[in-house]
N, C-alpha and C positions, 0 to 999 in steps of 0.2 A: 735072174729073170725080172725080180721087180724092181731092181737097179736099174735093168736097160727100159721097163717103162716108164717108172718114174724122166729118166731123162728124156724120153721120147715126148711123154705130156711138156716134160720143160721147154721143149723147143719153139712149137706153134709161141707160149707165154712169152721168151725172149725177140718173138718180133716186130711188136709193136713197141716194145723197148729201143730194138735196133732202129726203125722205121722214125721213131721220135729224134731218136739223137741225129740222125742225117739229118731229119729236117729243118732240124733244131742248127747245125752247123752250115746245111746249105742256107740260109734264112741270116744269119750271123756274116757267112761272107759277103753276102748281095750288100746287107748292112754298111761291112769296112768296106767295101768298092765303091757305095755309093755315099760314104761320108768321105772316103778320100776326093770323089771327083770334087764335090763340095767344097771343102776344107782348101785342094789347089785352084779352086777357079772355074774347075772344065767346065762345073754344070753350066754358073751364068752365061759361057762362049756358045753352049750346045745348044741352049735353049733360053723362051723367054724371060725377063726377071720374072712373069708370076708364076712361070713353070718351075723354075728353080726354087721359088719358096714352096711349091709342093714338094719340089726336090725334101726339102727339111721334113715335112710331114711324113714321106715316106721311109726314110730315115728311121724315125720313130717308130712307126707301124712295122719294117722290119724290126728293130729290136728288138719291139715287145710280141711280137710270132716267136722270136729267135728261141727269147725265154719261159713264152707259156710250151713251146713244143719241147723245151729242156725240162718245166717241171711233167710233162706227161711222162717222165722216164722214170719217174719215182714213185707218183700221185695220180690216181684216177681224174678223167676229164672232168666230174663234178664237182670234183674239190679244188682244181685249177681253178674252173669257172667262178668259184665260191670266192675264192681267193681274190684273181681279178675285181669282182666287183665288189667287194670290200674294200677295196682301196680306191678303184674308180669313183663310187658314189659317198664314198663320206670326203675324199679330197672337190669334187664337183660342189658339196654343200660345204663346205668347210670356206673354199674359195668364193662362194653365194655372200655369206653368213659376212668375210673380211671386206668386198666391195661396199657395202652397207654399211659395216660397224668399225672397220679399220681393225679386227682380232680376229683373226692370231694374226695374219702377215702382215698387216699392215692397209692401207686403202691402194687400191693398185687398180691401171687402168689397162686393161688390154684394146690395143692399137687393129684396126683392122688387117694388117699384115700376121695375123693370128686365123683368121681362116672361120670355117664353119663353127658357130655360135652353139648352145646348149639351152637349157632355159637360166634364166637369173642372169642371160648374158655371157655366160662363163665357154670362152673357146672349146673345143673336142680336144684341142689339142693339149691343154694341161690336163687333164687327169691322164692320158696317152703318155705325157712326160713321165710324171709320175708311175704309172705301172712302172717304166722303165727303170729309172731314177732306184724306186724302192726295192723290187726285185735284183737287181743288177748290184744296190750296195749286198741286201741281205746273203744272197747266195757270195760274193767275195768275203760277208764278217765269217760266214759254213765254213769258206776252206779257211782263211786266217787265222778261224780258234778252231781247229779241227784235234790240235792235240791235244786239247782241253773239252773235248766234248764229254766227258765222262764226267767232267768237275760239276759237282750240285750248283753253282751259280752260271752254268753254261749260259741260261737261258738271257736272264738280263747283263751279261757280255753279250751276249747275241746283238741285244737290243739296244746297249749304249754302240758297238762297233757300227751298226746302220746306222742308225743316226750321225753317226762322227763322218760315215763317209758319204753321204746324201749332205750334209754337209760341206764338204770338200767341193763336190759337183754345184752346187746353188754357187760358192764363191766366187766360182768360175761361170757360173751362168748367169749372173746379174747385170754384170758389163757388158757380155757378150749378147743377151736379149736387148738390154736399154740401146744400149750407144753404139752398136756394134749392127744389130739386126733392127732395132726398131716395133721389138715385137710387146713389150708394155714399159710403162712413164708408172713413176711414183709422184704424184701431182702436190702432194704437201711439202715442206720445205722440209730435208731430213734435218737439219741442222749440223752440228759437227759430226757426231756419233751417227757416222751412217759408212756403207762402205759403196760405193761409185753410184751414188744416189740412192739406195736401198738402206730404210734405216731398221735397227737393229733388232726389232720386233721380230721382220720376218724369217729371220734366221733361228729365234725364237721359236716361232711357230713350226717351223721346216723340224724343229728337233722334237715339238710336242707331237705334232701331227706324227713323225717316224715313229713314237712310242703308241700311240693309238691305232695305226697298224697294225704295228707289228702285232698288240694284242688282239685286232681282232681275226687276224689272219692267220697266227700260229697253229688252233684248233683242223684247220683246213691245208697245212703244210707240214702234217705229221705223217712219215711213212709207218703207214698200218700193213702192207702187203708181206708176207710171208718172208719173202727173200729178198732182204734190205739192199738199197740199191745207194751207193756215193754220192754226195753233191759232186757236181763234177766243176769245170774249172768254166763252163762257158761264161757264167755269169760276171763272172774277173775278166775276160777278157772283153765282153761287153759294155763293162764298165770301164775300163781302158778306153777303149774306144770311142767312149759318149767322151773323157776326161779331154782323150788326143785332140776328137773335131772338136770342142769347145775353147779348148787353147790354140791350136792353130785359126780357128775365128776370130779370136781376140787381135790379129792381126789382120787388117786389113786388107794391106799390102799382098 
């Protein structure tokens, strides 16, 4: 008898579980549909060029739904929230702080093909990068060291595998912003040691800033709820995804 109620209470608890993860995947396919239409072309045929540069913004904005409705599967809304702006508002001043002083990325000029402004100047649309970018490596380093979660140094693998693969995406996202989209210019001359006019600093920073993250977001990405729930796989396939339209952009053509 207190088997069948105990599972009975269980059930109502597993639907906002179930109700997140759909959301979470319907949110993720709109995502690939509408980076594919991008990535082949359709949007600029469907619509005007400055619709299709919303096209990119929204792109982003599903992403980053895709992924806060994937950690509601784990993590209470508060702690998502917490999480979000922990990365939004120290990347938003972090980006303030390099326009001004060229540290950490470097001096960088965002192009008005970047969209609604923030204060210090700085687009809405990078720290939106960024949630994606950060969340999307951290959840694929979950499942990557997942056989290693037990190991006492789980935590900073954690935190070099994010960084390594936030990494990976800027490599591919420097070209494809500068020369490719038009969406910011590095105005100082990189000299040699730069890679497609991005010089080495910012990559630098890309790997500081993913450790200061990660530290102040871990506290608020810790499953405290009773009956532990998986990372699950969306994040990796999200990040696939931003990798695919990022390289298929790099072509023109």
């Amino acid at each position: 008898m207190d088997d069948w109620l105990a599972e009975s209470r269980s059930v109502p608890e597993r639907r906002p579980f179930a109700s997140a993860a759909l959301a979470a995947w319907a949110l993720a396919g709109l995502c690939l549909v509408l980076g594919g239409l991008l990535a082949g072309g359709a949007a600029g045929r469907l619509m005007a060029p400055e619709g299709a540069r919303w096209g990119e913004g929204l792109f982003l904005v599903l992403a980053a739904g895709a992924l806060g409705a994937d950690m509601l599967r784990r993590l209470p809304l508060q702690s998502v929230l917490a999480a979000v702006i922990l990365v939004a508002g120290p990347v938003w001043l972090l980006h303030g702080v390099s326009s001004a002083t060229g540290l950490p990325f470097g001096r960088i000029v965002f192009t008005e093909r970047m969209g609604l402004r923030l204060p210090a100047g700085i687009p809405l649309a990078v720290p939106v990068l960024w949630i994606v970018v950060f969340f999307a490596s951290r959840g694929t380093g979950e499942m990557l060291l997942r056989p290693w979660r037990e190991n006492r140094f789980y935590g900073l693998w954690l935190m070099g595998m994010t960084g390594a693969l936030m990494l990976l995406v800027d490599l591919g996202l420097e070209p494809f912003a500068t020369r490719i989209q038009g969406l910011w210019s590095w105005p100082a001359a990189p000299g040699r040691w730069a890679w497609f006019d991005s010089p080495l600093i910012n990559f630098g920073g890309w790997m500081t800033a993913s450790l200061l993250l990660m530290v102040l977001t871990t506290p608020f990405l810790i499953n405290k709820r009773p009956v532990a729930t998986e990372p699950g796989i969306l994040p990796v396939f999200l990040w696939f995804a931003l990798v695919i339209r990022i390289g298929l952009g790099l072509d023109p053509a």
